[in-house]
N, C-alpha and C positions, 0 to 999 in steps of 0.2 A: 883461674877461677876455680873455687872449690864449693860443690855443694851438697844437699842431701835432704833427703824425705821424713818430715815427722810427723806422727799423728796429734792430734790434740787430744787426748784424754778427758780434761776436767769438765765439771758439771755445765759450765757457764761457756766455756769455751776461751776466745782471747776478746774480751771487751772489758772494759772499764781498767780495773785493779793488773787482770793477768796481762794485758796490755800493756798499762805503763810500764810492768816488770820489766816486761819484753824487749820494751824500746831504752828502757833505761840500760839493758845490759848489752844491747845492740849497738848503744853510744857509748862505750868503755873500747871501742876498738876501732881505728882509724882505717880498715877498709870500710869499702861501701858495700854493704846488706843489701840484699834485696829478700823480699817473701811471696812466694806465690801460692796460687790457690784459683784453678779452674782457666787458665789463660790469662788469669789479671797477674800484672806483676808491680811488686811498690815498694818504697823505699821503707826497708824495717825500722828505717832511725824515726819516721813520721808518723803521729801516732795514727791523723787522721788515714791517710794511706791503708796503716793496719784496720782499723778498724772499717773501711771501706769492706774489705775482702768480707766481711761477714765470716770470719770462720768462727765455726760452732764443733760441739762434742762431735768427735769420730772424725774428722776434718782433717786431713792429709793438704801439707804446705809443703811444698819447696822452700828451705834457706839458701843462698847463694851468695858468696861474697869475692869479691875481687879488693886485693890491697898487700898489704906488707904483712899483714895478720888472720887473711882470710881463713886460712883452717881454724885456727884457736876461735875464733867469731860465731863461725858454726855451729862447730862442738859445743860452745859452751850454750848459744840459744836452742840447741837439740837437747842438752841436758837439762836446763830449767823449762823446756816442754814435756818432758819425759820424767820428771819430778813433780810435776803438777804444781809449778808454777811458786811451790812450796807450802800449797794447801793440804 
């Protein structure tokens, strides 16, 4: 299992648009995702999942993935949080 801390920067946080981003680049990679935030923990591939956590601006998740691909899975939902999503 490989994981890591990101903050959420953008204005809006992860709901609607920077959500599907999320979950759309979370499904490009055959381990299993997980995201956390506050003891809830959910599957990054489901949007409703995500969108459960409520994470908003300044919001510190956990990524977590277990699989054949887990680092690259990470890295790359830590970079498109840490890029704002592309906004």
């Amino acid at each position: 299992m490989f994981s890591k801390e990101a903050t959420v920067n953008n204005e809006v946080g992860l709901y609607a648009r920077p959500a599907t981003f999320f979950i759309q680049k979370a499904n490009e990679y055959r381990s299993t995702v997980m995201v956390e935030r506050e003891d809830r923990k959910v599957n990054a591939k489901s949007l409703l999942g995500v969108l459960s956590l409520g994470i908003i601006k300044d919001s510190t998740i956990t990524i977590s993935a277990e699989g054949p691909d887990e680092e690259e899975a990470v890295n790359a939902l830590c970079s498109l949080i840490a890029g704002n999503f592309g906004e």
